[in-house]
C-alpha positions as CSV (number, residue, x, y, z in Angstrom):
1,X,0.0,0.0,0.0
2,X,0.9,3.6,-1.0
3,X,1.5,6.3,1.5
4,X,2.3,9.8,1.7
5,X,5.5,11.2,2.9
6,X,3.8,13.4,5.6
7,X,1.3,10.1,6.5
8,X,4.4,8.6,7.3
9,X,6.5,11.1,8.9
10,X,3.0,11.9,11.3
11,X,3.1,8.2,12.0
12,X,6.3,8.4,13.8
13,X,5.2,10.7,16.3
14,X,4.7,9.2,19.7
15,X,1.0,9.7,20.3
16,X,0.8,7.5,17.1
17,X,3.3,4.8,18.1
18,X,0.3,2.6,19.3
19,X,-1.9,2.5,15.9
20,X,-1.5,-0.9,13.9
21,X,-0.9,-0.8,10.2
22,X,-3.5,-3.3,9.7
23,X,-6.1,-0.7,11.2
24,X,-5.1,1.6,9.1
25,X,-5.4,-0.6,6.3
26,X,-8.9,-2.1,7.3
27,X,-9.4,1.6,7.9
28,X,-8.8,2.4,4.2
29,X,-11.0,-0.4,2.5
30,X,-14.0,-0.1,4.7
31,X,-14.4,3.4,6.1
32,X,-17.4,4.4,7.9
33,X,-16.9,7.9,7.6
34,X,-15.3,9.9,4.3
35,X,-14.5,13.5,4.2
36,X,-13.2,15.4,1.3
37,X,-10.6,18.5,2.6
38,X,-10.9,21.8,0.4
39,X,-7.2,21.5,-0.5
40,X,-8.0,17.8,-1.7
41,X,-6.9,15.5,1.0
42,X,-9.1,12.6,2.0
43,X,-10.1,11.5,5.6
44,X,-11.4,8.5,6.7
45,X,-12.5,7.2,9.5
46,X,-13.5,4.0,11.4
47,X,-14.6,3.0,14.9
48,X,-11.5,0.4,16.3
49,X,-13.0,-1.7,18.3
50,X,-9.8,-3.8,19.4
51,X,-8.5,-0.2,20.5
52,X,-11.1,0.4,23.0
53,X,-9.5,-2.5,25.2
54,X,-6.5,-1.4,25.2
């Protein structure tokens, strides 16, 4: 999967260290939110359940 330099570089900053690549990738495919920024950007959202017991 393609990322984005600045997705990556954000991903290394220490309030991020405890997201899993395979939520961002489940994340990806099966959104339940989507939002289209005005410079173009895409956000997406999903509700980790697995995080929640952490």
């Amino acid at each position: 999967m393609k990322f984005t330099q600045y997705f990556l570089y954000v991903r290394q900053r220490p309030d991020r260290a405890k997201i899993r690549m395979e939520w961002i990738e489940d994340t990806i495919k099966n959104q339940a939110y989507k939002e289209v920024q005005c410079d173009g950007r895409i956000r997406k959202w999903k509700r980790i359940e697995e995080e929640d017991k952490i």
